[in-house]
Structure formats: C-alpha cells, structure tokens
N, C-alpha and C positions, 0 to 999 in steps of 0.2 A: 538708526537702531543697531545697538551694540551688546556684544553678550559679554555678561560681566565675566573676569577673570577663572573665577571658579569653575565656570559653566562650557567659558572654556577650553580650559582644562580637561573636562570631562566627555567635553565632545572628540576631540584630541584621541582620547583613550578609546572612548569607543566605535571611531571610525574601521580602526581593523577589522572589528567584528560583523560590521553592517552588512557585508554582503550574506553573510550566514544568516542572521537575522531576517533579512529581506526573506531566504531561500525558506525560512523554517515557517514564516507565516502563507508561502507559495505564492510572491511576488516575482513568477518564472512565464517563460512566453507562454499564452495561449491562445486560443482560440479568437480573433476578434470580429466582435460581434457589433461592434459599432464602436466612434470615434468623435471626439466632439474635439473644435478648435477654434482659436480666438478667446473671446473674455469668458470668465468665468460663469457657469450657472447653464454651462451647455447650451450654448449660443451657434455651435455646433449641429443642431437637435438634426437639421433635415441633411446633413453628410451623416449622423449617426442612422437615420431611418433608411438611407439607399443602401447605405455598407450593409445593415441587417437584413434587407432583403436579398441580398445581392449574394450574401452565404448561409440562407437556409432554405428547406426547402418546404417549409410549412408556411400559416397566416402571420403576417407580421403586426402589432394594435402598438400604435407609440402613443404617450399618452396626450391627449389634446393642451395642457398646460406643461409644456417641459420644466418649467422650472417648479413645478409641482412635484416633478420624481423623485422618488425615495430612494436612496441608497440599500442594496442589500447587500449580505454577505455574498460574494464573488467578486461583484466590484474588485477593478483596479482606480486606483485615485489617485490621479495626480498635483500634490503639494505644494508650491511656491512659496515660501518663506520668504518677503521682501530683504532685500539685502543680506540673506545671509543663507547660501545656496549650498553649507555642508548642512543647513535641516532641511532642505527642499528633496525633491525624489517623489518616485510613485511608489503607490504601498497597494498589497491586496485589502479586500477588506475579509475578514477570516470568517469561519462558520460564527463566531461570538459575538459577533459585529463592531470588531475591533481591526483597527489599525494601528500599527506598531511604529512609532516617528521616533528619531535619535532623542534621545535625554529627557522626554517627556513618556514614552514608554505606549503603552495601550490605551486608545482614546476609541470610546463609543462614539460609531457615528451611521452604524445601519439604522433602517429608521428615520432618519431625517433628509431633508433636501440639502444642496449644498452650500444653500448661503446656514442654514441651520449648524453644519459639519462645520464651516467656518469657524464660525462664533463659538463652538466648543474645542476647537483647537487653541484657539487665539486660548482661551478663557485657561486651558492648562496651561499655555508657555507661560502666563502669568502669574496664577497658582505655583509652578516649581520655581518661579522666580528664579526663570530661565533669561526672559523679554520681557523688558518693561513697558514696549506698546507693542506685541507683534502683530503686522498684518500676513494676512495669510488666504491663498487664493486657492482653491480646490475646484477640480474638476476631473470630468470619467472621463477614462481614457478605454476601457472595456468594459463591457454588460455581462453580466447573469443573466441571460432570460426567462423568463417564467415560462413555464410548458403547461400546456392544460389541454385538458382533450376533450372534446364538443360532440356528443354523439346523439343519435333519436332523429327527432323530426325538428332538425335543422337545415337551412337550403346548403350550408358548406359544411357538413360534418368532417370532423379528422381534428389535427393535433393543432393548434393555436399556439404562437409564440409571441409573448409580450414583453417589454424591457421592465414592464412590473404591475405588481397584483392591479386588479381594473374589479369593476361589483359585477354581480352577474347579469345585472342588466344588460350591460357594457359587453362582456362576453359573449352576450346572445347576438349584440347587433354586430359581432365584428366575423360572428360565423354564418351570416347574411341573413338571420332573424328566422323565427320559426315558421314549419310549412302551414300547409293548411289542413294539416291532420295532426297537428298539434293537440295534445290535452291541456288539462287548465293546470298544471303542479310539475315542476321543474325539478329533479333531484342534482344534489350535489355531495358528490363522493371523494372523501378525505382521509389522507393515510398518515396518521402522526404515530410516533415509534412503533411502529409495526401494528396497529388498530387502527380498520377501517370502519370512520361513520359515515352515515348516510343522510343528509338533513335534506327534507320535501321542502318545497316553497311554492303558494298559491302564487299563481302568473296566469291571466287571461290575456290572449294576444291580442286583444285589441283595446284593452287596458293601459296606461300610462305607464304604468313598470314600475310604482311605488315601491310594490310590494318586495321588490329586488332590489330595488333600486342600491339599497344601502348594505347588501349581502356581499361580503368582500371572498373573489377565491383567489386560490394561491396555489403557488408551484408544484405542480404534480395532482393539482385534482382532476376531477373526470366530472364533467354537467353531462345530464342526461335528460333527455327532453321525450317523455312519451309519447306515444301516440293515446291520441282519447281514444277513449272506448268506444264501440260501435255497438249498435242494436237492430237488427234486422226486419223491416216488416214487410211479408210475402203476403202472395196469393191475391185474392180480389181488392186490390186497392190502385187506384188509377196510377201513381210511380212506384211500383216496387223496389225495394233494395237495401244499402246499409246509411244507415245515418248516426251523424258524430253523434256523441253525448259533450256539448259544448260547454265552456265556460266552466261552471260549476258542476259538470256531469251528473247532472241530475235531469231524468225523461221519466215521465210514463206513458201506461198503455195509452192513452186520449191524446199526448202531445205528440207519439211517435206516429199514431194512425196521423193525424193533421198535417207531421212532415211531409205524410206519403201521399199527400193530396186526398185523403178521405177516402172510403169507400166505394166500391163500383156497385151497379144496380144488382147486379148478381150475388153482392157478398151474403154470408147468414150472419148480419149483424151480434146474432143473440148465442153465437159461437163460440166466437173467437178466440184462438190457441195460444197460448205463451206457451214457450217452449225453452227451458233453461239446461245448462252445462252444468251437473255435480262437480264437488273437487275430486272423486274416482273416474272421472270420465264418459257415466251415465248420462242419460237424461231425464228429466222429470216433466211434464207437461201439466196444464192447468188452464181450465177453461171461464171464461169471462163473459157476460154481455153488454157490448157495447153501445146497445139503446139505454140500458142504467146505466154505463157511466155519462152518456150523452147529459141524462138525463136530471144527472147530479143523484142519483138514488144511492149509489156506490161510490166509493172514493176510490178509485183510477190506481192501479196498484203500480208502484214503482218496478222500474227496471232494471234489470243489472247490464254491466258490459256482454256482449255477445249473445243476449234475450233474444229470441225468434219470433216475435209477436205475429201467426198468420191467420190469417181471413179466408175460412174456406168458403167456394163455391155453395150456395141456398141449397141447390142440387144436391150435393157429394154431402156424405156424414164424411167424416175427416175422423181416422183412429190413429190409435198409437203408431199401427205399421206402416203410418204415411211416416212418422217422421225423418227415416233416410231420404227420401226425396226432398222434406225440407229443407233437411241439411246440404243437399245436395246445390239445391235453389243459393240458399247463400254462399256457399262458398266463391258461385261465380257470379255474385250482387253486384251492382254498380254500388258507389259509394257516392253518399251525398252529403254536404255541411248544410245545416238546418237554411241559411240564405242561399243556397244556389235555387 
C-alpha cells in the first residue's frame, strides 16, 4: 500500500505542522486512566481495569462487553496506518468527536466502538483518494471517565467512575444495589448548558429492572435513590411503629393497622386517629372507625407519607393535646418493611 505522488507531496508539506496540530486538538500528556495493548479492539481491557483502579479513588464499572465501548470525546487514540507510519500517531479525540489524522483532516469517531472508528477512517483515506486500500488499526491508549454520583438509599453511595455511560439499572447494581428503605421511584439529575432536569423513574426493588433497564446516564449526572415513605401506627396495636409504604406507595388505614399486627383487646376500635403533617407545619387530625372499615361499610381512607394512624386505649378519650406525645411516639418508632 502506496500513497500516490500527490498525497505525497502533501504529506511532505504538512509534517512540519503536525506537532501544533496534534497540540491544538490537546494530544498532550495526561492523566492515565487506563491502557490497553496487543491487538486492536482493546484486548488490553483487564491491564486497562487494574490501571483505573489503581489511580482513583472512587467505584470503578468497566464495561462487561469491552469491545462494545464507545469512544468519547477525551479519548486518546492510537492509529496504525499499515505501511505507512508518517499517518500513524495518537490523536485526542476533541469535545466534537473528532480526531484530526494528517491529510484526511477531522474524522467523527465519538460514538462508536473501535472496529466501527476503523471502518470510518479506512472509508475517508479512500474518499480523499489518499489510499487505495488502507488498513488501519485503532486502539485507547487513555480514558475519559464517566463520573456520576449515586446518592439515597444505596448500600455504596458516593461518586462512581465508569470508562463509559452504563443504563441506570447498571448504575444501581455497581453502587451495591438499593437498601431496604428504598422507595419504588429513582430520580435522575442532569445538567446540559447550564439547566438542570430532573427525570423520576418507577423501579421496585424487587422487580427485574425493566423499567430502567434502558435509561442511559452520563457524565456528571447525580441518581438519587429515596427513601419510601413511612407511615406510623401507634398506640393499642400489638407491633407499634413505622412501616415502609412499599413498591407503589400506596397504604391505608386497614392495610397499615394489619402491618402492625391488628389491634390489642384494649384498643377503641371505633376511634381511631389519623394524624397528618400540613405543608405550614401544623397538624390536622381525623378520626375513623375501624369496625366499618373492617366491615367494608367505609372505604379505608388512603395515607399519605409520615400519617400517624393511632389507636387509642377503650379507657382514655384521646384529644387533640395528646398529639405531642404522639409525635413524640414516633419519632423514636422502630421501623418495619411490610415482610419483616
């Protein structure tokens, strides 16, 4: 493989300039974050995975299919032109997703894997009818890594480093998967020229991960994993305390009394307080009988997160100025998920 006269010629001319060139796309030493060697397509993968661990000090996720990784912009790439080693060299790849090769100029190749980046190189030196068959071998010599920060009710919260974007299913299981005060809705926070969106995504954790499965995040987001809501039920019920509002956080009064193991022989059935938080910080309270909802007479009124559902004593009328004791009760509740 021979480059015609012309091409030549023009390589000739513009080898002076290549070092500037290389300097101005910032093909200069940095940082390395991993290394791949031997044949092309990062054959490399498990010396690029020790090196990455080896100089950060965050979670490292490489991705299960190495030859599935995508090239981003930071990438360093290194070129091999067969026989002909004034087009070969390593090139950055720039914020554009371009690489800048002698006499073929800027070539897109963020985005793709590296047998992909190949075949679009190869495909310009023949377009400028530069090389009549070039082969051409490409491989990372550095990483960009993805950064993403994993916070809530994850068992390894903190900052995540990836060699590249993974779905946020994938995200959840590499920051040791969610606790068990998890809610059912995963937020995902995104900062593109300076506006931050916020997109919720339903995830039950003991659900297959569909729902995520295909939700891709990227460099610089933040997954936020809440905690479910809790609902409180006091006073005469054989386990008092807090219990999640799981999966689809949806409880009522009928289902939270049955978390708490039912009623004690003492309770006033025909009582019973819900006790809720205003958005000024008041309280409201409302009272219910729990033989009609037993009974199916009444439809069981839904709860909200931090509802105080209590059962007073048959004995005791139960007034409004109990309610700082109740609060008082839950603050230091045991916490329960609807199976313990």
């Amino acid at each position: 493989m021979r480059l015609n006269p012309a091409a030549r010629f023009a390589l000739a001319c513009a080898l002076p300039a290549l070092p500037a060139l290389l300097l101005a796309q910032g093909a200069m030493p940095a940082p390395q974050f991993g290394s791949t060697t031997g044949a092309s397509g990062g054959a490399g993968a498990s010396a690029a995975a020790a090196a990455l661990k080896a100089g950060s000090t965050g979670i490292i996720a490489v991705p299960e299919d190495f030859s599935k990784l995508k090239i981003q912009p930071g990438f360093q790439i290194e070129a091999q032109v067969f026989d002909e080693p004034d087009l070969s060299g390593q090139f950055r790849v720039g914020s554009d997703g371009n690489i800048v090769m002698p006499l073929i100029g800027p070539v897109q190749v963020a985005g793709k894997t590296l047998r992909e980046a190949e075949q679009t190189v190869q495909d310009a030196f023949k377009s400028a009818e530069i090389l009549k068959n070039p082969q051409v071998t490409l491989d990372i010599t550095q990483y960009a890594p993805t950064l993403v920060t994993v916070l809530g009710e994850v068992i390894s919260p903190g900052r995540l480093q990836m060699l590249a974007p993974h779905s946020l299913l994938e995200v959840l299981s590499f920051a040791g998967g969610e606790t068990q005060l998890a809610g059912g809705k995963v937020e995902v926070r995104h900062e593109e020229n300076g506006e931050v969106t916020t997109s919720t995504f339903e995830y039950a954790r003991d659900s297959n991960g569909d729902s995520i499965a295909s939700v891709m995040v990227h460099d610089g987001d933040m997954v936020i994993v809440p905690r479910a809501g809790i609902v409180y039920v006091l006073g005469q019920v054989t386990r008092p305390g807090g219990f999640l509002m799981e999966e689809d956080g949806k409880l009522d009064a009928a289902q939270a009394i049955s978390m708490a193991m039912g009623t004690t022989l003492l309770a006033s059935t025909k009582h019973i307080l819900i006790i809720r938080r205003k958005p000024d910080g008041t309280f409201v309270q409302f009272e219910v009988n729990y033989n009609d909802m037993v009974r199916g007479k009444i439809t069981p009124p839904p709860l909200q997160p931090q509802d105080i559902v209590y059962v007073p004593n048959s004995k005791i009328k139960t007034a409004f100025s109990d309610t700082q004791s109740v609060l008082s009760a839950a603050a230091t509740a045991a916490i329960y998920r609807g199976s313990d």
